[in-house]
C-alpha positions in Angstrom: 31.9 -22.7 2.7 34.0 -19.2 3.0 34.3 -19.6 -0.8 30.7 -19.8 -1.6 29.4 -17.4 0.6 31.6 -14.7 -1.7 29.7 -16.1 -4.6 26.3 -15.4 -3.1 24.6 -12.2 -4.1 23.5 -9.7 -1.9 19.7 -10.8 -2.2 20.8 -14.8 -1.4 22.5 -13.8 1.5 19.2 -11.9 3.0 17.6 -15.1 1.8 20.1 -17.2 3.8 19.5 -15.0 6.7 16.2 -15.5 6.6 15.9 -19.4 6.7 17.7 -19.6 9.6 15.5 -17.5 11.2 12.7 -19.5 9.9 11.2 -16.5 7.4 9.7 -17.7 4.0 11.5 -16.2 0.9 10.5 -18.2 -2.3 8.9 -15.7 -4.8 6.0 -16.6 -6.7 4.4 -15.6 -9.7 1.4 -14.4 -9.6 -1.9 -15.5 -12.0 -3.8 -13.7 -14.5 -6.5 -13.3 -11.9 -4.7 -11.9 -9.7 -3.7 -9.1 -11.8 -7.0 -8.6 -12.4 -8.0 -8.8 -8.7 -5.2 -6.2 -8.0 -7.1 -3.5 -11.0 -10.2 -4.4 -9.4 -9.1 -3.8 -6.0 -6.8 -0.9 -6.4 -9.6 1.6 -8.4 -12.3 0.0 -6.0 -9.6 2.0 -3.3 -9.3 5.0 -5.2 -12.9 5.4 -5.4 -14.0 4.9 -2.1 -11.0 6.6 -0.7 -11.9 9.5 -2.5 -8.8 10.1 -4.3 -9.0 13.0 -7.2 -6.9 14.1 -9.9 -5.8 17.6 -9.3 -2.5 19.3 -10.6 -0.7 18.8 -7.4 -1.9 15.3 -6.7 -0.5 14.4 -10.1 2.9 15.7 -9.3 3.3 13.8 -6.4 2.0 10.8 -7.9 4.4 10.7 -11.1 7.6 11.7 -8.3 6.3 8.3 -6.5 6.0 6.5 -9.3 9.3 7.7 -11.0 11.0 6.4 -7.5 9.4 3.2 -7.6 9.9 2.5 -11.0 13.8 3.3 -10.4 13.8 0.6 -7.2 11.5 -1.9 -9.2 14.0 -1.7 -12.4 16.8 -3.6 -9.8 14.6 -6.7 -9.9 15.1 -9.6 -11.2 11.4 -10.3 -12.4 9.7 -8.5 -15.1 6.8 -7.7 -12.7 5.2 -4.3 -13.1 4.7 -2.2 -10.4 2.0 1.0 -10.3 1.9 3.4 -7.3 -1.3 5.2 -5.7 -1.2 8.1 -4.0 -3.9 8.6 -0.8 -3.0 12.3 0.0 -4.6 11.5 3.6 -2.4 12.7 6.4 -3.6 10.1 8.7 -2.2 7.2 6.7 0.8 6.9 7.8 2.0 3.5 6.2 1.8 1.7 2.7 0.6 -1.6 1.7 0.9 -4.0 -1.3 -1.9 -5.3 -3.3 -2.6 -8.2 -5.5 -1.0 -7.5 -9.7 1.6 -4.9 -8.4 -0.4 -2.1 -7.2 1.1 0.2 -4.2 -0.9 2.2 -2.1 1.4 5.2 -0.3 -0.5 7.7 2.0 0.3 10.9 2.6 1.4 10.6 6.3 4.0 7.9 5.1 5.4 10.1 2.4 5.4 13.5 4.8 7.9 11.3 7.6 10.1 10.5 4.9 13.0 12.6 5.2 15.2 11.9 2.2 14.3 9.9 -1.3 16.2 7.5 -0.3 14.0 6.8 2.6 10.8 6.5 0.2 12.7 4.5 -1.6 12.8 1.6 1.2 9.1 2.4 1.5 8.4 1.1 -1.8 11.0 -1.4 -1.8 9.3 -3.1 1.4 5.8 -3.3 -0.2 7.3 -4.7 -3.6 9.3 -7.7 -1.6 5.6 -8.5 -0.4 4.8 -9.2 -3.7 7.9 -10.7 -4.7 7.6 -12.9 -1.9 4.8 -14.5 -2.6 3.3 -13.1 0.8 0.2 -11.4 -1.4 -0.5 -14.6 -3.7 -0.3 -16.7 -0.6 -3.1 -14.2 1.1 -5.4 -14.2 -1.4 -5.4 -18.6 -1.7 -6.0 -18.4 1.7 -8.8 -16.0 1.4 -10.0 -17.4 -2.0 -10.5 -21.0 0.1 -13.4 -19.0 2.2 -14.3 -16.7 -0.6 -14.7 -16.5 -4.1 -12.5 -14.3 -5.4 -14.7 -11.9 -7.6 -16.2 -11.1 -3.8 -12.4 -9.8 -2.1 -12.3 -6.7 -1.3 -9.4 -4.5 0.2 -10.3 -4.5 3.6 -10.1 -8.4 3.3 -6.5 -8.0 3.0 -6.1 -6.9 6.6 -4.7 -8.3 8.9 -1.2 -7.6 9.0 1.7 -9.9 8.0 3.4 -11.8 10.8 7.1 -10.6 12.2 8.6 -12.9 10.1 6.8 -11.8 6.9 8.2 -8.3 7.5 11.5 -9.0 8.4 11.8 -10.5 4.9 10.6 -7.5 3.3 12.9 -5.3 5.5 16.3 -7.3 4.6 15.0 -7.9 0.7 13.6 -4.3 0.6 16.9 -2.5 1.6 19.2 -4.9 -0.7 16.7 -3.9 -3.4 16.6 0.1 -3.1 20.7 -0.6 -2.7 20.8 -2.2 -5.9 18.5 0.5 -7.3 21.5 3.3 -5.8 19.7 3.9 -2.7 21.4 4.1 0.6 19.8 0.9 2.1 19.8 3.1 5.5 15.7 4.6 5.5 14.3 4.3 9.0 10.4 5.9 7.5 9.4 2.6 7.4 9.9 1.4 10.6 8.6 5.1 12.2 5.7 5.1 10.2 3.9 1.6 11.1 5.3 2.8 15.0 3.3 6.2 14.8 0.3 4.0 12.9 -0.3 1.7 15.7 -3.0 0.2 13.4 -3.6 -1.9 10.1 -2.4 -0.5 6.9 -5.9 -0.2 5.4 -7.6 2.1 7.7 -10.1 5.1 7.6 -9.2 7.8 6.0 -9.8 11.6 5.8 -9.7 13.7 2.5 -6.7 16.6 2.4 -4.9 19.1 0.4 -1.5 18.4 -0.7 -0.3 21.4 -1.1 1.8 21.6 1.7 3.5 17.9 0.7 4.1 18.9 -2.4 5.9 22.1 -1.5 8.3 20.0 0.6 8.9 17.7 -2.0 9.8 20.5 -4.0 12.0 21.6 -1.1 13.8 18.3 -1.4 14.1 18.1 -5.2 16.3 21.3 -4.9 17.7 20.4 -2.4 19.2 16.6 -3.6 19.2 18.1 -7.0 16.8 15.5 -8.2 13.3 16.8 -9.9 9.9 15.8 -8.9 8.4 15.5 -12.7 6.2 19.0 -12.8 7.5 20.1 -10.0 9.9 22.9 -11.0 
């Protein structure tokens, strides 16, 4: 038994953790309609949200999605991933839609403290994905509803204790197989100082001050925010 537990990898031993707490962890592939649900869904967001497409915006976009990209580039799937940006200080969390699409709002990204840190941001909502946990949401939903009628806010509620703790022991084995210290605490401060749902109303804000502390932090780990020097 000592023998094959050596032979497990990292991500097999969160998954063995995780059965015997009773935490699903089969990852499922996700349809062709759910991709397109998740396009649908994710500019339906941007629009509403009122999200634009100014210089600094755009900086902070491509430094989230360069980040992402790097953790999602340790999985094993050839999944896609594409990060959003709400610049709204108030959201102070992230959440995972259908196809691959990650929302980040500003007041999640301005508690992070390190990259590292936004790393295991983005590492938790891809292990929702990987999971399964968003194609088993939509089924459900798609038994009550048709699924050209979802919208984002049908998403909501959030996932059950057991749901996250899967995302929090596969999402820190992931960022650590990306070269992240699996260590980030954002994640768990951030949905503490929420206190609410993920998807939640929102105010518009300038991100100039984010961006200035991102560029801050570039300097200061030596790593550049694409734009940003």
């Amino acid at each position: 038994m000592a023998m094959l537990i050596r032979t497990l990898t990292r991500r097999n031993i969160c998954n063995l953790a995780l059965l015997l707490v009773g935490a699903p962890v089969v990852t499922c592939a996700q349809s062709s309609a759910e991709f397109a649900l998740g396009r649908r869904l994710a500019h339906e967001y941007e629009k509403k949200a009122g999200i634009g497409n100014s210089r600094q915006l755009g900086e902070i976009s491509r430094y989230i999605s360069r980040v992402g990209g790097r953790v999602a580039s340790a999985l094993p799937s050839p999944q896609r991933y594409r990060f959003i940006f709400d610049p709204n200080p108030s959201f102070k969390s992230a959440f995972a839609l259908p196809g691959g699409y990650i929302v980040v709002g500003g007041g999640m990204l301005a508690l992070t403290e390190t990259e590292d840190e936004l790393a295991n941001v983005l590492a938790h909502e891809i292990e929702h994905v990987e999971l399964g946990q968003v194609s088993r949401r939509v089924t459900e939903l798609t038994k009550h509803k048709d699924i050209k009628s979802l919208h984002v806010e049908d998403l909501d509620p959030g996932y059950t204790k057991q749901e996250e703790l899967a995302c929090d022991l596969n999402g820190q084995s992931l960022a650590a197989k990306a070269g992240y210290s699996p260590a980030g605490e954002a994640m768990r401060r951030a949905y503490s100082a929420n206190g609410s749902s993920p998807i939640s109303a929102r105010r518009r804000s300038s991100a100039s001050g984010l961006l200035d502390r991102l560029r801050h932090r570039c300097a200061r780990d030596h790593r550049c925010i694409a734009g940003a020097r």
